[in-house]
C-alpha positions in Angstrom: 62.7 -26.0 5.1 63.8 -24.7 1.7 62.5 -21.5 0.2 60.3 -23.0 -2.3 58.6 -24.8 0.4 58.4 -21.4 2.5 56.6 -19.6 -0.7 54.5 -22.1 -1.1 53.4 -22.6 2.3 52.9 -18.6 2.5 50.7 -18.5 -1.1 48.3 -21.1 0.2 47.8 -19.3 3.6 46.7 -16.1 1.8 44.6 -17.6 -0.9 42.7 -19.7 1.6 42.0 -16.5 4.0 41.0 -14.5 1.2 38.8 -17.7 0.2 37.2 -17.4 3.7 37.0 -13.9 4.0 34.8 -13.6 0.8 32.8 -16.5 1.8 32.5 -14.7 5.3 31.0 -11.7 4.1 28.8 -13.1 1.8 26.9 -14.9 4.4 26.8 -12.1 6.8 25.7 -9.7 3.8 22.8 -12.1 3.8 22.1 -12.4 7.5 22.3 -8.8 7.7 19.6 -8.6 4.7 17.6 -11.0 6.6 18.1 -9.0 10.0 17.4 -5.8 8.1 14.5 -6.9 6.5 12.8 -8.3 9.3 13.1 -5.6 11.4 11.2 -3.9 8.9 8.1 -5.9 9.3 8.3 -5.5 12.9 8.4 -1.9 12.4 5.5 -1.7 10.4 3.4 -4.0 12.6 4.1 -1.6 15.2 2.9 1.1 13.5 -0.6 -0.1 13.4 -2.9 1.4 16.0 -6.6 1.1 16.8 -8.6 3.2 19.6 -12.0 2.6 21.8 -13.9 3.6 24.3 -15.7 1.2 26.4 -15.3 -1.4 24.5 -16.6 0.4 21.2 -13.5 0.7 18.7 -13.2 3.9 17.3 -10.5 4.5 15.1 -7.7 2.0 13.4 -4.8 2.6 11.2 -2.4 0.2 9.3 -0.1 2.6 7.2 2.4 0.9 5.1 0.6 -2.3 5.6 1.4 -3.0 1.9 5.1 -3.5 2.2 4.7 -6.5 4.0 4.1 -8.2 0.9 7.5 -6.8 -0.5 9.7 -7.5 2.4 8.1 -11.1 2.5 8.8 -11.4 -1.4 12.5 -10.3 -0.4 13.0 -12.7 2.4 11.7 -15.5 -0.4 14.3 -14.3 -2.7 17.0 -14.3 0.4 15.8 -18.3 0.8 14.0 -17.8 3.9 11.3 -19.5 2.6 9.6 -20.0 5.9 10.2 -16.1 7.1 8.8 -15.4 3.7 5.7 -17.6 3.8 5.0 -16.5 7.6 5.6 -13.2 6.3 3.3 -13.6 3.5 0.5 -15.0 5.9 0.9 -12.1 7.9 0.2 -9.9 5.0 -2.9 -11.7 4.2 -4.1 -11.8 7.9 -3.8 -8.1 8.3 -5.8 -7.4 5.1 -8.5 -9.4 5.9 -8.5 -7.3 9.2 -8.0 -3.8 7.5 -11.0 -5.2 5.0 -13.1 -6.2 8.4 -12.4 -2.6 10.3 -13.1 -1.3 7.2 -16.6 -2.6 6.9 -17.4 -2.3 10.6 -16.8 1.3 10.6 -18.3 1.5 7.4 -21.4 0.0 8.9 -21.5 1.3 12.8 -19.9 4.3 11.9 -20.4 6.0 8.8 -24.2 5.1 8.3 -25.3 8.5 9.9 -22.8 10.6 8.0 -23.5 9.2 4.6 -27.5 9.9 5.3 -26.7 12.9 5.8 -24.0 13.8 2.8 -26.5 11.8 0.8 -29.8 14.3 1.8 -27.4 16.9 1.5 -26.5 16.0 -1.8 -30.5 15.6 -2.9 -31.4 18.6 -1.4 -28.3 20.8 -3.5 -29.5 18.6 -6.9 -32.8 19.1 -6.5 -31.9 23.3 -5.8 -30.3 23.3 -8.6 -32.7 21.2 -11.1 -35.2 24.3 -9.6 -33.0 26.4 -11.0 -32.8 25.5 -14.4 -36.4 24.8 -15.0 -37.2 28.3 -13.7 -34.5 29.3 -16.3 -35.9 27.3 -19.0 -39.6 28.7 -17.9 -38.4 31.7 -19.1 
């Protein structure tokens, strides 16, 4: 074995590891995208809490529920496109049930609350349209 060959045989051995190297990190840039991202939705799903008594729910809370949406849009744009589309379905399903809470509590809950902000509110305008017809009585 000559030089030449030596040279040769030393170039192509270099050039293909850094060939494999770069191709290397690129896919675990992306798995590690992937990893990171889902982790994120499984933070974010834990975050979400809800609290009852006997049955009766009594308080709920889903903060940063939006960013579901981003992180699914992100594992889409990874080309995850089942992650993304679960991920997407999930965002959907938990705003349906944010909407639902919503409108029980709206309806068991706050009925009582708004009567009374609402008589409280007639009783303060119609104090103070007393006020300016004694003014304007004058």
């Amino acid at each position: 074995m000559n030089w030449q060959d030596l040279t040769i045989s030393i170039g192509l051995s270099i050039v293909t590891g850094i060939i494999s190297g770069v191709y290397t990190g690129l896919v675990m840039a992306k798995f590690t995208s992937f990893c990171q991202t889902r982790l994120m939705i499984v933070t974010i799903c834990r975050d979400f809490s809800a609290s009852g008594t006997n049955g009766v729910l009594d308080g709920a809370a889903f903060p940063r529920e939006e960013e579901i949406a981003q992180h699914a849009c992100t594992l889409l744009y990874l080309g995850h496109e089942s992650a993304g589309g679960n991920a997407l379905q999930l965002s959907k399903e938990i705003g349906q049930l944010k909407y639902a809470v919503e409108a029980y509590f709206h309806c068991k809950i706050m009925v009582l609350p708004f009567m009374i902000v609402v008589l409280a509110g007639l009783s303060s305008l119609m104090t103070f349209l007393d006020s300016i017809v004694r003014k304007v009585a004058q």
